[in-house]
N, C-alpha and C positions, 0 to 999 in steps of 0.2 A: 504493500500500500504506500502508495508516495505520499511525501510531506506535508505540501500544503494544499494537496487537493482532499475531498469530504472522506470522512473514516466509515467504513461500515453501517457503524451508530450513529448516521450523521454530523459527526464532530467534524471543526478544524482545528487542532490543537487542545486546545480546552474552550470553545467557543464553538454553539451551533445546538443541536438537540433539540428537541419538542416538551417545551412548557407549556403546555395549551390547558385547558377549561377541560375537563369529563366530557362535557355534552359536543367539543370539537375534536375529541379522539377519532368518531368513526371517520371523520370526512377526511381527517388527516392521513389516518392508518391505510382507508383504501389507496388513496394516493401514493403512499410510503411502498405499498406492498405492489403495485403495480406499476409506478411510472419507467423505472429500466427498463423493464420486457418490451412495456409501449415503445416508448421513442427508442429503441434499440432495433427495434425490426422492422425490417426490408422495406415492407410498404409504406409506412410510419416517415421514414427515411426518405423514401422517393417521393411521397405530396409533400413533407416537408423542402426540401429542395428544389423543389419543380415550383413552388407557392415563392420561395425565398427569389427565384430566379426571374419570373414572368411577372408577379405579382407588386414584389418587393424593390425589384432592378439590382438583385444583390448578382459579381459579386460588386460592389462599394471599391470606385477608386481609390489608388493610392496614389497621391498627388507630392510633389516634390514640389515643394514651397523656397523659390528660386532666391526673392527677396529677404524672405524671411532668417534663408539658410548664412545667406549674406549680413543681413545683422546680426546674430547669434553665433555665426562662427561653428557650424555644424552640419551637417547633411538633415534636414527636416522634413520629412513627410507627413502628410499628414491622412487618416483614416477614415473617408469623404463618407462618414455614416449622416451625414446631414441629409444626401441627396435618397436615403431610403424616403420610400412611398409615405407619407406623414412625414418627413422632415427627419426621425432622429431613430435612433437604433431599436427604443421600445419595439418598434413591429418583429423586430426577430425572434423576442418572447412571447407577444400574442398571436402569433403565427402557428408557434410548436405546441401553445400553452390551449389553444382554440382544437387542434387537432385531436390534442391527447381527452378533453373533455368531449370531445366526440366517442372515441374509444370506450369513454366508460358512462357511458348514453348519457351525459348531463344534455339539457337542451336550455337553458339558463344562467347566464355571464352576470358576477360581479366584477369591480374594480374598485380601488382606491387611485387618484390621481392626484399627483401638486402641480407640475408645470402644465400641465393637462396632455404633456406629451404620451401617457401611459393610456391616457380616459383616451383619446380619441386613437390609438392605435388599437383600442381595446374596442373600442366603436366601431373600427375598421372592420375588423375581422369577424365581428359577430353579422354587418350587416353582409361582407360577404357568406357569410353561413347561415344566415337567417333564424340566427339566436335573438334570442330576447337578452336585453343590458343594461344593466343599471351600475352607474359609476357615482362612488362617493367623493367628494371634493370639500376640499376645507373655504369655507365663507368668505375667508380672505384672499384666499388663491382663486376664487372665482372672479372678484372683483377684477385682480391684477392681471387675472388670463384669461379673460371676456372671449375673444376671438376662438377661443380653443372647448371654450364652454358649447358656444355657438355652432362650433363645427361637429363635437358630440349629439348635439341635438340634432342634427340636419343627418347625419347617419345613423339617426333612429336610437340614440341612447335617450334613457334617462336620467340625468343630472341631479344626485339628490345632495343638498349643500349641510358640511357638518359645522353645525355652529356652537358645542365647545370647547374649552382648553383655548389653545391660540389660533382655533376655527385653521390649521392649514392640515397638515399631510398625516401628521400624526392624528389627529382625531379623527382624517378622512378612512384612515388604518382602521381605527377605533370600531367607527360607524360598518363596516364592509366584514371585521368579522362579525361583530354582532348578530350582521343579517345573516352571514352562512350558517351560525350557530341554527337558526330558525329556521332555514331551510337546506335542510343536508342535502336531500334525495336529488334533486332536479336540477342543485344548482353546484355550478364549479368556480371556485374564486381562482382569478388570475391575480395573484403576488405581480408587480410592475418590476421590484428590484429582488439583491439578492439577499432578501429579509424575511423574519417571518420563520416558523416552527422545522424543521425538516418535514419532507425533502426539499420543499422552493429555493431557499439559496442553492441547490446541487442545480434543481432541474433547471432555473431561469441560466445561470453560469452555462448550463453545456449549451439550451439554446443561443446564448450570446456567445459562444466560444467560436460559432463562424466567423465574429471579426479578426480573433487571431489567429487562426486556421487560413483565411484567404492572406493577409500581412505576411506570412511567412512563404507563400507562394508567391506573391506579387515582390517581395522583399530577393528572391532567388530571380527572379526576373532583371529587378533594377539594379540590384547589388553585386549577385552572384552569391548570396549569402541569407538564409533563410530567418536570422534571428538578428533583429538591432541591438543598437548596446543600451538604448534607454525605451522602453513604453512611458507617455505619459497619459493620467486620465481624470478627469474629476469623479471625486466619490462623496457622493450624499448617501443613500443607501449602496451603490455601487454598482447600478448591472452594467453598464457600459469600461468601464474596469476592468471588470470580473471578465468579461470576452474577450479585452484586449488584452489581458494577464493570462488568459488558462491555457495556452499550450506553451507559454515561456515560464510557469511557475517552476519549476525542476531546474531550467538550466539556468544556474546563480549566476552567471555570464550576462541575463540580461537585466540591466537595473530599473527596479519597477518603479514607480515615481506615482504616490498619488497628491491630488490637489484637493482639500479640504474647504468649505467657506466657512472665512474669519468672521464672518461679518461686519460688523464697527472693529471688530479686534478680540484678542481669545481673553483678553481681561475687561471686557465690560461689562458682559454678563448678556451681549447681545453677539450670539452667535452660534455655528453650527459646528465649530470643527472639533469633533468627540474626540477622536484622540489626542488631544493637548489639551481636553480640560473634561474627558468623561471615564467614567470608572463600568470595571465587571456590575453585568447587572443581565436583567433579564428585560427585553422589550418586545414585545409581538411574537410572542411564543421561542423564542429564540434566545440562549445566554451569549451577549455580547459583551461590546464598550458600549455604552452610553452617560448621557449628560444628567446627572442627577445630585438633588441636594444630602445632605447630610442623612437626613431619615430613607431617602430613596425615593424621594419625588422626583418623577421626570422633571427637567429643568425646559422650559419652552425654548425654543432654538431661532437663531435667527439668521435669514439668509438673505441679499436682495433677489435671491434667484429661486422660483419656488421649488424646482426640484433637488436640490439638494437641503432645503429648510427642514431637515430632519435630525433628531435630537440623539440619533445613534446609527451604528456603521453596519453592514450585513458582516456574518461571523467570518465570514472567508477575510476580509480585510480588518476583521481585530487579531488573527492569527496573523495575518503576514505584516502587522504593526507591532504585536509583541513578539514573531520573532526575527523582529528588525527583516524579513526577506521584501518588503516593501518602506519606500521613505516616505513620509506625509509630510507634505507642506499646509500652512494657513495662510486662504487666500484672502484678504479683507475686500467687502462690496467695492472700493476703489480701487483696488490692484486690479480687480476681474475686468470691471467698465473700460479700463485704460485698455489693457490687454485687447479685451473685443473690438474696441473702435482702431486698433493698433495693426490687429490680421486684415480689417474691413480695409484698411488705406493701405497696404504693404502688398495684400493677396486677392482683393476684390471679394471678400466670403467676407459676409457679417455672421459670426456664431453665437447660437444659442448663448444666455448669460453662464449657463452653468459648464456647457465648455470654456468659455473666458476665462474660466478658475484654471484651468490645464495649462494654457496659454502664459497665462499669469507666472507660471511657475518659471518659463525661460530667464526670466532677471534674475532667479534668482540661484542658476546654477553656473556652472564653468566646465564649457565644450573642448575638444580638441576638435580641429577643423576637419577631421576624420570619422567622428562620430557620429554614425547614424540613430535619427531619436526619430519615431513614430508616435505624433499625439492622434487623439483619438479625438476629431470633433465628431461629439457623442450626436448635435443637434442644432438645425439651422437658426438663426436669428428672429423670425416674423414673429413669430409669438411673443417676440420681448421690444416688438417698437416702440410702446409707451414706455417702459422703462429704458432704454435706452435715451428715448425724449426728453423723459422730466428730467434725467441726470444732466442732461444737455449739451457734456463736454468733450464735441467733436468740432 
């Protein structure tokens, strides 16, 4: 069994397993007991691929960022998940994750969504399968991602708004298992990142593992050389990470680099980056890091970017944080803005805010002009043009 990929028992290290409620054992267990056999066979494999190919435009260029590589002092490409169908990489887990509840006859989709990249790829793929969907969203993150609400509805989702805690991602988590508790039989919850009880962190990580599965091919293409010496990724819960990490996790050769949101900063009390200011704990059926007060109150998290505004990290990245096989950086809401408007004027690509935290991170490393780094823009800009607006500093 390798290192930092999932243990038998769901672990990564000492991080991962199933803390869930009695009444969300069975939905969990059947899951647990059959997702390998699913997406492991033949056919499984072939709509999945054939859907990622036709459907999705996968595989996702790998772009050699000319200027960029020139101010940085580095070989830079970058991992054009922007340009998947909906804009950001989510669709590669509601793709596998739509499939596999076909398998085990659910005919009914929840979700949780913050930037609403998760809600409307989850919207995607049900209205291509003619599921019934209902997506929970935090009251604030609806405000901030209108457009993404909008386009939920128009592919036939229901939007139901959690309003509370700090009304984002975490109470949207909140509100989505509640409902599966209520409804086992019919209904299948799609997890967006890789959080949440076993198996979801295993099974969203291998659907998203085609990012680093195609990188290491397209990398043999440009390079001659299958592996870079740096990944980089923003990680709020982590799926887009986690794909662009799982077939380099083993070879210590390549340097994993994640980007965290600071938000105002990790000492103000207004921010998201768990590992530099959150401890072991247990959040969404799963023992991670998370942000918590003394007694073990989740601490509200703050991000300017909603999908990474989560108050803890999926276990796969509290294990490669504790054992040091990943770096975390703290990105603050003005590192990440600067950065985004920075690729927009350097590369012509505006990214998503929560890719800007990846971006973010080149100031603060030192390249040889040899070094090949692969960032991973997880997800395109549109969704974030008010917030890019009111910031106003282009």
């Amino acid at each position: 069994m390798s290192s930092f990929n999932v243990s038998d028992t769901g672990y990564y290290g000492s991080f991962g397993g199933a803390y869930i409620p009695e009444m969300l054992y069975p939905n969990v267990e059947e899951l647990r007991a059959n997702y390998l056999e699913i997406i492991n066979s033949e056919d499984f494999q072939a709509e999945f691929k054939e859907l990622l190919e036709t459907y999705v435009g996968r595989p996702t260029p790998l772009y050699f960022a000319n200027r960029l590589s020139e101010k940085y002092g580095a070989k830079i490409y970058l991992k054009r998940e922007d340009l998947c169908h909906t804009g950001a990489h989510k669709v590669n887990n509601t793709i596998g994750q739509i499939l596999l509840a076909k398998k085990l006859g659910k005919d009914k989709i929840i979700a949780e969504t913050g930037a609403g990249q998760h809600g409307v790829a989850t919207a995607t793929v049900c209205a291509l399968m003619g599921m019934d969907c209902t997506v929970y969203m935090g009251e604030v993150d609806m405000a901030r991602q209108k457009p993404n609400v909008e386009r939920m509805k128009i592919l036939g989702a229901e939007v139901k708004a959690a309003t509370s805690g700090s009304k984002t991602l975490k109470d949207a988590t909140n509100e989505a298992m509640r409902h599966w508790i209520n409804h086992p039989d019919d209904t299948h919850y799609i997890i967006g990142s890789v959080v949440g009880p076993h198996p979801y962190p295993d099974m969203v990580a291998r659907f998203q593992s085609v990012i680093s599965q195609e990188i290491k091919n397209q990398l043999s293409r440009e390079e001659g050389r299958n592996s870079p010496d740096y990944v980089i990724a923003c990680v709020g819960g982590g799926s887009n990470a986690a794909g662009a990490f799982y077939h380099f996790l083993e070879n210590t050769e390549v340097k994993l680099v994640a980007a965290e949101a600071a938000g105002h900063g990790v000492a103000t009390g207004k921010s998201a980056a768990t590992t530099f200011i959150g401890k072991s704990g247990v959040l969404h059926g799963s023992k991670t890091l998370l942000m918590q007060t003394e007694d073990g109150q989740v601490v509200e998290p703050h991000s300017i970017s909603a999908g990474l505004d989560y108050p803890g990290i999926g276990p796969m990245h509290a294990h490669l944080f504790d054992s040091k096989r990943a770096s975390f950086y703290d990105i603050t809401d003005e590192e990440a803005m600067i950065a985004g408007v920075e690729l927009s004027k350097l590369e012509g690509i505006i990214p998503a805010i929560e890719s800007a935290h990846a971006f973010a991170v080149l100031k603060k490393m030192d390249f040889n002009k040899q070094d090949v780094v692969v960032i991973n823009l997880s997800g395109r800009g549109d969704k974030d043009l008010e917030t890019y607006i009111k910031w106003g500093k282009y």
